[in-house]
FIDOGU-944160 format. One record per residue (C-alpha): x, y, z; residue in three letters. Coordinates in nm, 4 decimals. Layout:
# residues N
        X        Y        Z code
        X        Y        Z  Ala
...
# end
This chain:
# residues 492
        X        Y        Z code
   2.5122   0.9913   0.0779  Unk
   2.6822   0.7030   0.2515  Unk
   2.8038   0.5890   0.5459  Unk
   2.5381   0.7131   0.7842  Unk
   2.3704   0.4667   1.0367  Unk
   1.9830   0.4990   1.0461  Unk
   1.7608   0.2857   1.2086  Unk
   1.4284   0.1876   1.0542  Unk
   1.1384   0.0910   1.2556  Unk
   0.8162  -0.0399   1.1144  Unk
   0.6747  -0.3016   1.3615  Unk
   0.4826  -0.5269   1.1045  Unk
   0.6082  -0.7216   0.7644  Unk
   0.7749  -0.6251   0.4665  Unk
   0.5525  -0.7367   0.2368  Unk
   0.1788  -0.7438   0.2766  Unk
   0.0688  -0.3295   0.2724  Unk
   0.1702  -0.0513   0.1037  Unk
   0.3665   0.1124   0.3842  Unk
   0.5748  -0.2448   0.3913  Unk
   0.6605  -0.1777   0.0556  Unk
   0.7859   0.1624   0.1597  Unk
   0.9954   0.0616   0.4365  Unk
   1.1277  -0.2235   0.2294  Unk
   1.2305  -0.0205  -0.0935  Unk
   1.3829   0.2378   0.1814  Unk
   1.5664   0.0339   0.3386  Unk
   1.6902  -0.0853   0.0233  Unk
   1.7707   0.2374  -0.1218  Unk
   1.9781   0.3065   0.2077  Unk
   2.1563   0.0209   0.1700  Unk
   2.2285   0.0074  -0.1814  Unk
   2.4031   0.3993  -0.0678  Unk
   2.6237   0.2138   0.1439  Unk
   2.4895   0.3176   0.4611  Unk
   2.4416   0.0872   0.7533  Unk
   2.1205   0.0347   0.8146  Unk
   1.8949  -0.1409   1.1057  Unk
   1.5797  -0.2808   1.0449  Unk
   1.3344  -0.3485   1.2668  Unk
   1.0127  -0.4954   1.2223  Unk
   0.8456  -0.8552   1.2939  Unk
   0.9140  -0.9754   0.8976  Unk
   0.9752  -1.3660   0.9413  Unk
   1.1498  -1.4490   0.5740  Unk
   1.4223  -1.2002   0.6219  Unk
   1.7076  -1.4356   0.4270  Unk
   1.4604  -1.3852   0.1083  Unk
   1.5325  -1.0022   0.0781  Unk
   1.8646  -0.9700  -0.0645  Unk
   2.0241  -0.6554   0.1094  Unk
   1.9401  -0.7999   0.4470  Unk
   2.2461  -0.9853   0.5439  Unk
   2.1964  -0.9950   0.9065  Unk
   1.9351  -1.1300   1.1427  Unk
   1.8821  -1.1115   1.5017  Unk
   1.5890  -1.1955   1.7568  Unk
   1.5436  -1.0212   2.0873  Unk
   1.4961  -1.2982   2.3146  Unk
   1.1762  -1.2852   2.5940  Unk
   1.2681  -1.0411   2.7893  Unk
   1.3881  -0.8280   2.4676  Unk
   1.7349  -0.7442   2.6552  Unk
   1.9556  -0.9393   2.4341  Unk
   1.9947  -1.0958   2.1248  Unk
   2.0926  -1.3632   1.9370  Unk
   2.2281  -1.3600   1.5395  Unk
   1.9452  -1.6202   1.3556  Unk
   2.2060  -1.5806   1.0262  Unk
   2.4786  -1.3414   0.8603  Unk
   2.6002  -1.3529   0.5129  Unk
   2.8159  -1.0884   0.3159  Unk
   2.6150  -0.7973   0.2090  Unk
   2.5400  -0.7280  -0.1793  Unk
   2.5509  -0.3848  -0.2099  Unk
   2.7807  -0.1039  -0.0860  Unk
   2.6148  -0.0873   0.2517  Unk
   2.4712  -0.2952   0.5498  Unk
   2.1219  -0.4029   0.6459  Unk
   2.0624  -0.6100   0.9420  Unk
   1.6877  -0.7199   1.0797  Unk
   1.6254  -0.6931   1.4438  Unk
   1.2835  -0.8937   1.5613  Unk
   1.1928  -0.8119   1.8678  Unk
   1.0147  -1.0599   2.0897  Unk
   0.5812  -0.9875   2.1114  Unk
   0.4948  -1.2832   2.2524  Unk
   0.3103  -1.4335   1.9767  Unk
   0.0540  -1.1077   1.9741  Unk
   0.0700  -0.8185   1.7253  Unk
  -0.1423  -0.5090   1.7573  Unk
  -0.2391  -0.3596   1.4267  Unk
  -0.4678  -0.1043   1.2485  Unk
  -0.7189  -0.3035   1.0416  Unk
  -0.7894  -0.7086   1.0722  Unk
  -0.6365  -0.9431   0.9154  Unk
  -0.3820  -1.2416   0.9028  Unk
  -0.0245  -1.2396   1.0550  Unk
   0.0450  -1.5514   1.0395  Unk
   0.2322  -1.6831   1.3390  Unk
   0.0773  -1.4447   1.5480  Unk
  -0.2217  -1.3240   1.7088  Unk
  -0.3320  -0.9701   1.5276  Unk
  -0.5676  -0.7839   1.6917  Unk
  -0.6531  -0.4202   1.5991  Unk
  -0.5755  -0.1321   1.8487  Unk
  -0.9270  -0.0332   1.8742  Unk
  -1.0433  -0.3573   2.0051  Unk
  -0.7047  -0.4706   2.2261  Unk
  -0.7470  -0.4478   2.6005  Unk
  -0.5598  -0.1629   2.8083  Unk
  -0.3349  -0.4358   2.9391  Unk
  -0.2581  -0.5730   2.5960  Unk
  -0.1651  -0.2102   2.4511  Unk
   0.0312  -0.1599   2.7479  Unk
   0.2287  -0.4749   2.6551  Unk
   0.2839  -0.4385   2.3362  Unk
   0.4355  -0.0950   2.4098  Unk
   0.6784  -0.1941   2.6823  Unk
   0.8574  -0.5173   2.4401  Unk
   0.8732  -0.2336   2.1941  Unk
   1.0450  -0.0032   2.3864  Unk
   1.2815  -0.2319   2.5748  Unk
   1.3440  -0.3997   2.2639  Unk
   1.4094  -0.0528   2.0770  Unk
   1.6332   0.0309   2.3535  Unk
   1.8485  -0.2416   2.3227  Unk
   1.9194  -0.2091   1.9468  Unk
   1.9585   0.1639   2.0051  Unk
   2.2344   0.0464   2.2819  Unk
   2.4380  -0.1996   2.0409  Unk
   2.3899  -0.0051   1.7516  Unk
   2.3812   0.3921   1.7988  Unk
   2.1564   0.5034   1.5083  Unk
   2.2694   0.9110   1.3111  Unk
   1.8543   0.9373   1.3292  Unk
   1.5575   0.7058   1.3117  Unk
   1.3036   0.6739   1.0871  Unk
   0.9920   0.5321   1.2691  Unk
   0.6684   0.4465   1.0759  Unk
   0.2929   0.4997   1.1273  Unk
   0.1202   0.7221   1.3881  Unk
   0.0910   0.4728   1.6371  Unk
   0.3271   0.3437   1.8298  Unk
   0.6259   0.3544   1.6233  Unk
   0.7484   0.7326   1.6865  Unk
   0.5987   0.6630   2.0735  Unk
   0.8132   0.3811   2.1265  Unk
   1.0982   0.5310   1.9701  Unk
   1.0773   0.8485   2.1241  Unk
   1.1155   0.6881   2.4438  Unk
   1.3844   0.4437   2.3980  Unk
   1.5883   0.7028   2.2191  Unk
   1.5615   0.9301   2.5033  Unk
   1.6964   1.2300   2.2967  Unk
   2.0172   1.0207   2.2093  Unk
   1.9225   1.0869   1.8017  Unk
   1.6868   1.2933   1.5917  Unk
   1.3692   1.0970   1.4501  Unk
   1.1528   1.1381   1.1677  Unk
   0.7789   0.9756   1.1841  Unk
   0.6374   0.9105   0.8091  Unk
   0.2546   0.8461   0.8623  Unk
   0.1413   0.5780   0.6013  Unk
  -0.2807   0.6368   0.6699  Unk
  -0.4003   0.3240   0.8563  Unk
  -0.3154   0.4029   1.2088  Unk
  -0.4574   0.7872   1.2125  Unk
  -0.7405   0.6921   1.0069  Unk
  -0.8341   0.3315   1.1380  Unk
  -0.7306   0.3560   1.5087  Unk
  -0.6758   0.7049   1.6304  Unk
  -0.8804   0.8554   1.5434  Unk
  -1.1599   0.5910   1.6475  Unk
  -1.0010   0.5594   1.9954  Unk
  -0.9315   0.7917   2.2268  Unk
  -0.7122   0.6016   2.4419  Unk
  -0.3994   0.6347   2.1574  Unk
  -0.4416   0.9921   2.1155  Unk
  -0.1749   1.0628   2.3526  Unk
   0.0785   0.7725   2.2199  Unk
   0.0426   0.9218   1.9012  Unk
   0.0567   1.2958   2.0353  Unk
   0.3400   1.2156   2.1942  Unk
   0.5587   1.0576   1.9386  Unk
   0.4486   1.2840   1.6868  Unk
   0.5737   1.5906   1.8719  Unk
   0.8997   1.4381   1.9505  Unk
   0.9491   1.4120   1.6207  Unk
   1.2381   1.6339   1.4116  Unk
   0.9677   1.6380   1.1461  Unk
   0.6768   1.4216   1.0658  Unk
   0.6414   1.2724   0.6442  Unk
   0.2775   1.2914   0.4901  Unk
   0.2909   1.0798   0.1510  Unk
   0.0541   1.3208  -0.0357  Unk
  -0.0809   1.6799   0.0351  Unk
  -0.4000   1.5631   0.1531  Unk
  -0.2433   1.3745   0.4446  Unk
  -0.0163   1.6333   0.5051  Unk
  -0.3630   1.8596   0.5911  Unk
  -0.4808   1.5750   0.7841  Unk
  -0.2278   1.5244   1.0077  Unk
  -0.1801   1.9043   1.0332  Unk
  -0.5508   1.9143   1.1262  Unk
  -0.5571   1.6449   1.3716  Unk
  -0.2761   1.7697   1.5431  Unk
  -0.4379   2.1272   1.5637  Unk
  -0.7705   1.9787   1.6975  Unk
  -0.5420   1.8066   1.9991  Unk
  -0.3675   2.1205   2.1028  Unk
  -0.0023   2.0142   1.8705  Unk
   0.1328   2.2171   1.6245  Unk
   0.2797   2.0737   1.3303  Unk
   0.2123   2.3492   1.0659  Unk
   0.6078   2.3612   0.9910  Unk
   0.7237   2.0100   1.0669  Unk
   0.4578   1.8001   0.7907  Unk
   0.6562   1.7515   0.4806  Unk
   0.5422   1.5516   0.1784  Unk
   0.7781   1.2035   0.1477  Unk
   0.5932   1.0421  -0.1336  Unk
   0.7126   0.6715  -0.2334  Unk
   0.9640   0.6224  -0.5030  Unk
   0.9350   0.3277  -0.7455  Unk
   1.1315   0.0323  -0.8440  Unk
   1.1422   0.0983  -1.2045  Unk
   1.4458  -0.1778  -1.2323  Unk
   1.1951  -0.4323  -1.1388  Unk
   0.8473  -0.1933  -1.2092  Unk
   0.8928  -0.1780  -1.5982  Unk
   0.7323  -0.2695  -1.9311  Unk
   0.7165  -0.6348  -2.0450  Unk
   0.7478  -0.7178  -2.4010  Unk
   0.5131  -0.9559  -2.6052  Unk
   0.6853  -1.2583  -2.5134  Unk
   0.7283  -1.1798  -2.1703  Unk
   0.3924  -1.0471  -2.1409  Unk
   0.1890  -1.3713  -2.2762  Unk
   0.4487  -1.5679  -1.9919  Unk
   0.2932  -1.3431  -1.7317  Unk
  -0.0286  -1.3581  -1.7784  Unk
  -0.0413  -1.7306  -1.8559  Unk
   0.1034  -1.7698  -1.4935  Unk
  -0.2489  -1.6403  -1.3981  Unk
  -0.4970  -1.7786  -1.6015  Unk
  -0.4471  -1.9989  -1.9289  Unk
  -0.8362  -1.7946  -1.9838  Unk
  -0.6618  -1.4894  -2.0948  Unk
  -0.5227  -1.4514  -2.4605  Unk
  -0.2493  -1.1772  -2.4140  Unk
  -0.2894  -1.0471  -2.7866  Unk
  -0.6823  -1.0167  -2.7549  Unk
  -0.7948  -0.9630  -2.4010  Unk
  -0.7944  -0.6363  -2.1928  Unk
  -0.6456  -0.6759  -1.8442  Unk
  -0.7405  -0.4984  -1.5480  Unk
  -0.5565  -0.5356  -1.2533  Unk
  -0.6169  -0.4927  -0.8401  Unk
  -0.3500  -0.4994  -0.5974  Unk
  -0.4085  -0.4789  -0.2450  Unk
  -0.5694  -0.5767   0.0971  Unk
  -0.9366  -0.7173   0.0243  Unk
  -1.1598  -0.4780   0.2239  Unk
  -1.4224  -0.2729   0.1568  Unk
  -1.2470   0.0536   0.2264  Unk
  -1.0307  -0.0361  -0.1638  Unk
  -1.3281  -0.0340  -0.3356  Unk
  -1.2729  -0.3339  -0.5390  Unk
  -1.6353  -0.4302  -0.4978  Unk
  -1.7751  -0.1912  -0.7077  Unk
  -1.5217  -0.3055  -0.9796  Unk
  -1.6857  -0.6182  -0.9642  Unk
  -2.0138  -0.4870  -1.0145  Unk
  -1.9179  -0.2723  -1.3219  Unk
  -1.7233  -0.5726  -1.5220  Unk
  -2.0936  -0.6843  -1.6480  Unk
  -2.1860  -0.3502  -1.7814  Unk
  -1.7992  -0.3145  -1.9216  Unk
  -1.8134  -0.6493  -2.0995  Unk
  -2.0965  -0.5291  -2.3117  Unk
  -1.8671  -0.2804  -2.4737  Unk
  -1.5520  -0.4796  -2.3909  Unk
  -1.6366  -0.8514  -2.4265  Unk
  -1.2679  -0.9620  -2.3742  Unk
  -1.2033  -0.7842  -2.0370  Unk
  -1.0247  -0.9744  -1.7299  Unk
  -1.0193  -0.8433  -1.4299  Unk
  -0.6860  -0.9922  -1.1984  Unk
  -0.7274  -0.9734  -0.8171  Unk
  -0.4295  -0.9798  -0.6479  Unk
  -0.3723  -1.0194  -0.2360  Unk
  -0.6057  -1.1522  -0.0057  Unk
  -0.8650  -1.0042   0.3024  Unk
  -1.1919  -1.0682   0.4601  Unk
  -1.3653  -0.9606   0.1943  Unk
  -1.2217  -1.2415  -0.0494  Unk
  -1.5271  -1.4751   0.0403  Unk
  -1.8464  -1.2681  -0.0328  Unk
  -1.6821  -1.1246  -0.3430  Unk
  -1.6686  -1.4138  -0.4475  Unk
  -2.0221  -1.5283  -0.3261  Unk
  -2.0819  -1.2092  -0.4984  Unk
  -1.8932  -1.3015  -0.8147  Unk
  -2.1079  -1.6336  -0.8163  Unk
  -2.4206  -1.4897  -0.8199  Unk
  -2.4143  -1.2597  -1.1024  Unk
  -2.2249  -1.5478  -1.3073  Unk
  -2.5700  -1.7410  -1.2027  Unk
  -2.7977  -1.4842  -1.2923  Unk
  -2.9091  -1.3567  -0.9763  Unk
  -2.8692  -1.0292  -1.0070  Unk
  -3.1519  -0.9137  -0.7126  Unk
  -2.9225  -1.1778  -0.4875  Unk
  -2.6110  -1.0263  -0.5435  Unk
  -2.7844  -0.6891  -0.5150  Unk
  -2.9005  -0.7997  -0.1596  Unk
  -2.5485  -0.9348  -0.0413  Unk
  -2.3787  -0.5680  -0.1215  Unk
  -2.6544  -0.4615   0.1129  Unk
  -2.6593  -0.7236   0.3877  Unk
  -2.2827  -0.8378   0.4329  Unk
  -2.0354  -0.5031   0.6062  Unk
  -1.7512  -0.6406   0.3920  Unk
  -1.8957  -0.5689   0.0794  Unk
  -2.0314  -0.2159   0.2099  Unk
  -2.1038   0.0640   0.0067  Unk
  -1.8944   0.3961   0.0400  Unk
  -2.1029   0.7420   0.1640  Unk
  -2.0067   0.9187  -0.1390  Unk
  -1.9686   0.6705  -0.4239  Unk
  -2.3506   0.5729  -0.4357  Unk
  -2.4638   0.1673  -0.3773  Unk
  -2.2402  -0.0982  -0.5321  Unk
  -2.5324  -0.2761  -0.7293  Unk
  -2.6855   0.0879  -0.9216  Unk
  -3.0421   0.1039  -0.9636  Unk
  -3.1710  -0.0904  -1.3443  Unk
  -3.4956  -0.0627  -1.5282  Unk
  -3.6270  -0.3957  -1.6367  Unk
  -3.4415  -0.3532  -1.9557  Unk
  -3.1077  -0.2735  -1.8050  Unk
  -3.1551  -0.5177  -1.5280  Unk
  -3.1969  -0.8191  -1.8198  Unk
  -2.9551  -0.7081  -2.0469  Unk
  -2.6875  -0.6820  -1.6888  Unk
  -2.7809  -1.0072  -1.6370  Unk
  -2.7277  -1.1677  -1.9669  Unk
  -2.3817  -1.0035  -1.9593  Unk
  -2.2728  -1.2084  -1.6116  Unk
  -2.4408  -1.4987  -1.6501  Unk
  -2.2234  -1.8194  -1.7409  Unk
  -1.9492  -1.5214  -1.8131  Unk
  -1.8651  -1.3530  -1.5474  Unk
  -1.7163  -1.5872  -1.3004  Unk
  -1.4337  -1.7146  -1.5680  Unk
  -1.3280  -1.3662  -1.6331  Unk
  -1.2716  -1.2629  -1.2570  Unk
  -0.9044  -1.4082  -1.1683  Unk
  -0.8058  -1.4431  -0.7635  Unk
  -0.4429  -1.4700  -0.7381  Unk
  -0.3656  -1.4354  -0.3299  Unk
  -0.0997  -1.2560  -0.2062  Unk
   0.1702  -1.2125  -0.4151  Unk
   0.5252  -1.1097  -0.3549  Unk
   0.6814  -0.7546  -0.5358  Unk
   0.8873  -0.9960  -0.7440  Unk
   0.5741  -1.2064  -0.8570  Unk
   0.3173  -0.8550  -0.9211  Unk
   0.5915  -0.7238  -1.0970  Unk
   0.5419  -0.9022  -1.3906  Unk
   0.1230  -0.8660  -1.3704  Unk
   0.1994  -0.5004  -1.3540  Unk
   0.4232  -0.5119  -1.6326  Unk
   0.1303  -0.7000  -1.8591  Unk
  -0.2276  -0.5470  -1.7396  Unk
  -0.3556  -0.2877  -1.9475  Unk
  -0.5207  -0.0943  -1.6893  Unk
  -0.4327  -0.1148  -1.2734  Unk
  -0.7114  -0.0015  -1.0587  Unk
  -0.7525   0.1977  -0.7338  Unk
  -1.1007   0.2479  -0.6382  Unk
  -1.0457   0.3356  -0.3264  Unk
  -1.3487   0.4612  -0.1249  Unk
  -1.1836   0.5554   0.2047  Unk
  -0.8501   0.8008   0.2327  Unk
  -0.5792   0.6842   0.1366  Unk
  -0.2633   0.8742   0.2384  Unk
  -0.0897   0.7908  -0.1473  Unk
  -0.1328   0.5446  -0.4918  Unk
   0.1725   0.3620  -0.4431  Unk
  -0.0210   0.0515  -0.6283  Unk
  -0.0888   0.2954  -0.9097  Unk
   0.2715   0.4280  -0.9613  Unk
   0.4459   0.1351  -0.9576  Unk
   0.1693  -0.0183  -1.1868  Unk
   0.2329   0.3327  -1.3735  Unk
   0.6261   0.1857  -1.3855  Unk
   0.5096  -0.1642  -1.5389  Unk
   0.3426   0.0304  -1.8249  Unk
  -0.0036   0.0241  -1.6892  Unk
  -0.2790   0.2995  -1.7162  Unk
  -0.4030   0.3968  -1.3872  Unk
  -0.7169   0.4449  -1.3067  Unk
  -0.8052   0.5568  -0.9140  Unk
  -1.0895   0.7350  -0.7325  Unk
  -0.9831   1.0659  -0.7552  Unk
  -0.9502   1.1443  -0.3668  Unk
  -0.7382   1.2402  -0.0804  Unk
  -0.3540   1.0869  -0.1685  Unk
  -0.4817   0.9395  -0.4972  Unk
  -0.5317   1.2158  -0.6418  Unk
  -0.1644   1.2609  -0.7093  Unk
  -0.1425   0.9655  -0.9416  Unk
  -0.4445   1.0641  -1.1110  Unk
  -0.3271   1.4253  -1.1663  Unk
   0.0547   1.3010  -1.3184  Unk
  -0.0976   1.0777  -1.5892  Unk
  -0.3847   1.3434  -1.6730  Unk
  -0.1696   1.6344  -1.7174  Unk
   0.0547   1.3979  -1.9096  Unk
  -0.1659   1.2978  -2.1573  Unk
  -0.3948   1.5913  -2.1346  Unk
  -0.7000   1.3534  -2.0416  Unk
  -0.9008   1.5107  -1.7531  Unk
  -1.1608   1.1393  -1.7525  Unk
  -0.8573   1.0337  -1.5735  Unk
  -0.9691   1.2650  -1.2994  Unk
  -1.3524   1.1966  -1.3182  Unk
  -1.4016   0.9326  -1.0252  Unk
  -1.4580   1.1411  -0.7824  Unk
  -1.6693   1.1627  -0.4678  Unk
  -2.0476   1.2419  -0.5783  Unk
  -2.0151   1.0150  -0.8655  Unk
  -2.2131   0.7004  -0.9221  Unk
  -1.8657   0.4610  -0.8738  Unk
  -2.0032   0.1911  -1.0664  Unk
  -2.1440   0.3268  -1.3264  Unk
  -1.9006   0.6081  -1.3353  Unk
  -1.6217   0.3305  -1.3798  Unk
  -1.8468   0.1182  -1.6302  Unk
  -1.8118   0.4364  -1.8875  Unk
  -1.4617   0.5591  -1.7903  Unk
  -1.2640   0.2195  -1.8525  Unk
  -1.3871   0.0962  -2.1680  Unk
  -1.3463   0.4530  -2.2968  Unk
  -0.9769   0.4058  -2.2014  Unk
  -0.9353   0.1550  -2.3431  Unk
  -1.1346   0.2608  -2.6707  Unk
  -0.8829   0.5423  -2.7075  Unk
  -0.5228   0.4179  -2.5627  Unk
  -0.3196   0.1567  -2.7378  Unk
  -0.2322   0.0203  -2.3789  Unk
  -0.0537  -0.2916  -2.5362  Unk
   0.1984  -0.0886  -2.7715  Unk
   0.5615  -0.0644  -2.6631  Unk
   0.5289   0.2885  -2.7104  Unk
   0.2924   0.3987  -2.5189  Unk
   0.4059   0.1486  -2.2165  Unk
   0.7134   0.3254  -2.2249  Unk
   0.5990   0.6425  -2.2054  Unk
   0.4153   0.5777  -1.8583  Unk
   0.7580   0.3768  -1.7648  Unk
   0.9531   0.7282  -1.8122  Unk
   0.6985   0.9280  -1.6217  Unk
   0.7017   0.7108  -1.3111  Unk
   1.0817   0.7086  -1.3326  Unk
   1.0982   1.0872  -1.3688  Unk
   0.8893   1.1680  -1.1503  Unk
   0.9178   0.9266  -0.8525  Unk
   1.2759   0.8076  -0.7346  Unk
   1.3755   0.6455  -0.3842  Unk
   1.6758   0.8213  -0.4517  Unk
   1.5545   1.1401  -0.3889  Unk
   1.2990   1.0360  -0.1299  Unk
   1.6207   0.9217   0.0747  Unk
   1.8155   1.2246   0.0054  Unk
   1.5242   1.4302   0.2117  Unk
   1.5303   1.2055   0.4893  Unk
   1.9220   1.2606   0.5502  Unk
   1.8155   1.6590   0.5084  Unk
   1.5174   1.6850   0.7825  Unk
   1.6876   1.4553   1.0166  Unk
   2.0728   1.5908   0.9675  Unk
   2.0005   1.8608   0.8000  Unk
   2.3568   2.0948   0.8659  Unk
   2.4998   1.8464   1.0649  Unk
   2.4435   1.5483   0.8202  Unk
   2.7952   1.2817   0.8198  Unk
   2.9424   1.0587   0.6461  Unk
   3.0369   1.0867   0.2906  Unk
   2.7874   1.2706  -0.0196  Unk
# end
């Protein structure tokens, strides 16, 4: 469909979560329809994302607005980028760097701050909505996105709120002073997108526990995938890659397991660490590639130091001691219980090993993972909090990669495509109850035992299952059906 004029709003960047990704690849889809399409979000490097040929910045009072550059678009449609003004201060869900502004979660902002932040939003919203008349809106997140949107639309256009995870899960539902910003803009919405069944019943839930019924306006809107730019390396290309991160790993002999995502505790990553010493005893060429950044970067890498010393009853008290390494309630402790025997032979596994095969990339742009993705053998998920979908896993999935995820709340879906796939239900045996590191110790090397994860073949095969089964294409199509449904323009 083309020709229709939506209005995305998403508040934060395009790059550093998985709902950025979303947006971004939305957006892009849109675009590449040939719609005209306003963006609006606080992303500072808008001239580096190709179908964005516009750029304007509300100025203080977010009234008007100035053009910051305009080029000729690239594709059949339009994107412009609209940044309105915060005043230097961004609320958010979880902790963690903005840079250029002061990020503070929700939960732990002041009345008067919240208060702020909503008013720029809405003036600012109602200022694009004046110059450029959206078809319908998309707004992101549970709070304040479909809030602020409901109220500077003031019934002028249709909205659909997709709920990414974070801001139900993180701030919500742990503060009572949103619940009515996010009752609010949830029940002004034409319908409301879960990315996975599981958050669908969660958001249906919450909204039944708050007096709102949503029972017939929660439909699934999963991600798509990039499979242009998500997609098998060859050899060649492959040893480039994965000399880019470490000239440690030999790309013929070495296994490659990759992490992508925020560094907290809620991904699970720590328990990943503590299983690579029990996994290089059956797999003594394993890497494990960390990729983006978090407060838990520095004690997992204490962490990482420790064991690599030989100090495994250290490392075992850090898990304990330090929040950011915590332990989740139904995945058992990240360091598991060892006789004397196991304890030694765990240790002589890590020591002086260990610390050289654990590789810390930062944050990395889609462009730069995609290549990582497209040369790991394995991409992990461990997630030990919900998680409203796997997008990591998917477009990992895309690159060729096997994934391997906690099987739980939305990443169960990525767990469930592969497994029926290939008929392997250990691709489904991470669940809650189980003994996460120990569970993940067995499960990966077993993987890896019985896939040939570096063949062409096989690659390819998880290349065409992301691409059949995930498309932006058809996750735009449904927006232009719940938000225009029988009255949808311009031109199919």
């Amino acid at each position: 469909m083309s020709g229709v004029r939506i209005a995305i709003v998403h508040g934060y960047f395009l790059g550093d979560s998985g709902s950025a990704v979303y947006v971004r690849e939305l957006a892009r889809e849109f675009t590449r329809q040939g719609n005209e399409v306003t963006l609006v979000c606080q992303e500072p490097g808008a001239p580096g994302y190709w179908f964005i040929d516009s750029f304007y910045e509300l100025d203080e009072q977010n009234s008007g607005m100035s053009a910051v550059f305009e080029r000729e678009p690239l594709s059949a449609g339009s994107c412009r980028l609209v940044r309105p003004d915060l005043g230097g201060r961004l609320l958010t869900y979880v902790a963690g760097p903005f840079p250029g502004y002061q990020a503070v979660p929700f939960q732990d902002a002041p009345d008067e701050w919240i208060e702020d932040y909503v008013d720029s939003n809405v003036r600012a919203l109602a200022a694009v909505f004046s110059r450029w008349q959206p078809d319908f809106v998309q707004a992101n997140h549970a709070i304040m996105q479909p809030y602020v949107v409901n109220e500077a639309l003031a019934g002028a256009a249709p909205y659909v709120s997709t709920i990414h995870g974070s801001a139900l899960n993180f701030s919500v539902k742990a503060d009572q002073r949103l619940l009515p910003y996010a009752l609010a803009g949830l029940s002004g919405s034409r319908a409301v997108g879960a990315l996975s069944e599981t958050s669908r019943d969660d958001v249906v839930d919450f909204a039944a526990r708050h007096g709102l019924d949503l029972e017939g306006r929660v439909v699934l809107l999963p991600p798509g995938v990039d499979t242009g730019l998500m997609r098998p390396l060859g050899r060649t290309e492959r040893a480039v890659a994965l000399k880019v991160v470490s000239a440690a790993i030999d790309p013929e002999r070495d296994d490659v397991a990759l992490f992508a995502g925020r560094l907290l505790w809620t991904k699970g990553i720590q328990y990943a660490v503590a299983a690579m010493p029990l996994m290089l005893a059956r797999r003594p060429h394993l890497h494990l590639v960390v990729v983006g950044d978090g407060p838990m970067e520095e004690p997992l890498r204490k962490m990482i130091n420790l064991l690599d010393a030989g100090s495994l009853e250290e490392a075992r008290r850090l898990t304990l001691s330090d929040e950011r390494l915590r332990a989740g309630d139904d995945f058992g402790p990240v360091m598991p219980e060892m006789d004397a025997g196991e304890a030694e032979s765990y240790a002589c596994s890590a020591r002086g090993n260990l610390a050289v095969r654990v590789h810390f990339t930062g944050h990395l742009s889609h462009e730069r993972l995609a290549p990582i993705y497209g040369a790991a053998d394995i991409s992990l998920a461990v997630s030990i909090f919900p998680e409203a979908f796997a997008l990591v896993s998917i477009e990992a999935m895309a690159g060729g990669a096997l994934p391997v995820v906690t099987y739980q709340t939305g990443l169960r879906e990525a767990a469930d495509t592969v497994a029926a796939a290939l008929a392997d239900a250990s691709l489904r045996s991470l669940a809650p109850g189980v003994g996460l590191t120990r569970a993940l110790a067995d499960l990966m090397p077993d993987l890896l035992d019985r896939y040939e994860t570096k063949e062409d073949a096989f690659r390819r095969r998880l290349h065409e299952l992301a691409e059949c089964r995930f498309s932006w294409g058809n996750v735009a199509s449904r927006y232009f059906d719940l938000a225009l449904g029988s009255n949808r323009g311009g031109n199919d």
